[in-house]
C-alpha positions as CSV (number, residue, x, y, z in Angstrom):
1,X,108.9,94.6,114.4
2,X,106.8,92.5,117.4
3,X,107.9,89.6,118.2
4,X,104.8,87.2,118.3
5,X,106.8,83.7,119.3
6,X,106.2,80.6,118.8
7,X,103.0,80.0,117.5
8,X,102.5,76.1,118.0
9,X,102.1,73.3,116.9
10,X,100.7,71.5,113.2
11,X,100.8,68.2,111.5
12,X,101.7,68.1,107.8
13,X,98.9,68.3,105.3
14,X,96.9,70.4,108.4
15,X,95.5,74.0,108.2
16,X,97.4,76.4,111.0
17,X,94.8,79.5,112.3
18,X,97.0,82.4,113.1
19,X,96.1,86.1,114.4
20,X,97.8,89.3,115.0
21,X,96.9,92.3,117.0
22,X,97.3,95.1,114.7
23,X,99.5,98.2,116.1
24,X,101.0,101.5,115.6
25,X,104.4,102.7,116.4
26,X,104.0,103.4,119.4
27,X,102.5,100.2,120.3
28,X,98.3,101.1,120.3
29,X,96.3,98.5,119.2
30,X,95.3,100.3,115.9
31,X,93.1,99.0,112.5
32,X,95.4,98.7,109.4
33,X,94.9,100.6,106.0
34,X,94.5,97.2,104.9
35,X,94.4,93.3,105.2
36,X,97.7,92.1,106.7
37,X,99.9,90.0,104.1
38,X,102.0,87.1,105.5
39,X,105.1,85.1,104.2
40,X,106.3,81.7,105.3
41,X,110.0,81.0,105.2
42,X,111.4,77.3,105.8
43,X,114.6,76.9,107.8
44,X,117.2,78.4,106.0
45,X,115.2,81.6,104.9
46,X,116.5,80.6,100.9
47,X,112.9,82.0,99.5
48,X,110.0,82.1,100.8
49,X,107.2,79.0,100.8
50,X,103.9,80.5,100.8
51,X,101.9,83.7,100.8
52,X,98.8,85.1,101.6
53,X,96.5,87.7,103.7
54,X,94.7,87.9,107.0
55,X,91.0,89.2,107.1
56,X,90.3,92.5,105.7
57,X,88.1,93.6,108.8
58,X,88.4,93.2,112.5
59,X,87.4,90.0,114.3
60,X,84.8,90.1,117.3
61,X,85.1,93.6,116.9
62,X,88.4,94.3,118.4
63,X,90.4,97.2,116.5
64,X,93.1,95.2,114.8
65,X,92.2,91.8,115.3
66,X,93.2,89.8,112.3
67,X,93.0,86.1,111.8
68,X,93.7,83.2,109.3
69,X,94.9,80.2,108.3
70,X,97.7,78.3,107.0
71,X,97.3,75.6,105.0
72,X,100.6,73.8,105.7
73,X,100.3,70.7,102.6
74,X,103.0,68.7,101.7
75,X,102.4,69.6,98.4
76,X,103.0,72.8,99.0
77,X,106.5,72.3,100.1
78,X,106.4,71.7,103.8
79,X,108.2,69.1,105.5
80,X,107.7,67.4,109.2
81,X,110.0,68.5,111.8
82,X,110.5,71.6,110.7
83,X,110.8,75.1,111.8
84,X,108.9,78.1,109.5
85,X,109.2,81.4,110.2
86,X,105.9,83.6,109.3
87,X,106.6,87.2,109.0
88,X,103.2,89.4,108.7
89,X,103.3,92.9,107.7
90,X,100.6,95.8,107.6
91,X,100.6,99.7,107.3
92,X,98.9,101.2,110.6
93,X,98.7,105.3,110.4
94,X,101.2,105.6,107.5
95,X,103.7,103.8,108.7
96,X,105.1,99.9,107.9
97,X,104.8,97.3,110.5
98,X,105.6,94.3,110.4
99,X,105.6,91.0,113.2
100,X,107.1,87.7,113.2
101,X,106.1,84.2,114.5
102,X,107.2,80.7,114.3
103,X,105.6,77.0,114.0
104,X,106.7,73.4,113.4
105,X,105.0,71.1,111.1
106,X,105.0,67.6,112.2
């Protein structure tokens, strides 16, 4: 699994863009099977808060650019102040792969 970090920032009822760069096992930037699925966790890690998918095709054309967004709504579930956990995962030659990233919602 990469470890993406901290990703930022974002007020409540806001929409969050995220990306990933796309690898293999061995770490090569590579072009997944498919569009990469996220899940959001809130602190705690009880069950998840939201799903959903990054772009289907690379971004500026660079192999295994994928971006999105967020939309972090009250409604929704999330709460200022918090910490959320996003874990993406993708399949890139045959094999799992998965990253992880974190934001606050203020």
């Amino acid at each position: 699994m990469d470890d993406i970090g901290f990703i930022g920032f974002i007020d409540l009822d806001d929409t969050l863009p995220v990306a990933i760069q796309c690898r293999n096992s061995s770490g090569v930037v590579t072009a997944p099977s498919s569009a990469p699925t996220y899940t959001v966790y809130p602190p705690g890690f009880s069950v998840y808060i939201a799903t959903g998918s990054l772009d289907a095709s690379d971004k500026d054309s660079k192999v295994g650019f994928r971006t999105g967004s967020i939309a972090t709504t009250s409604s929704t579930g999330y709460e200022t102040n918090k910490l959320y956990t996003v874990i993406y995962e993708y399949t890139a030659d045959s094999q799992n792969r998965a990253a992880i990233g974190t934001f606050m919602v203020t």
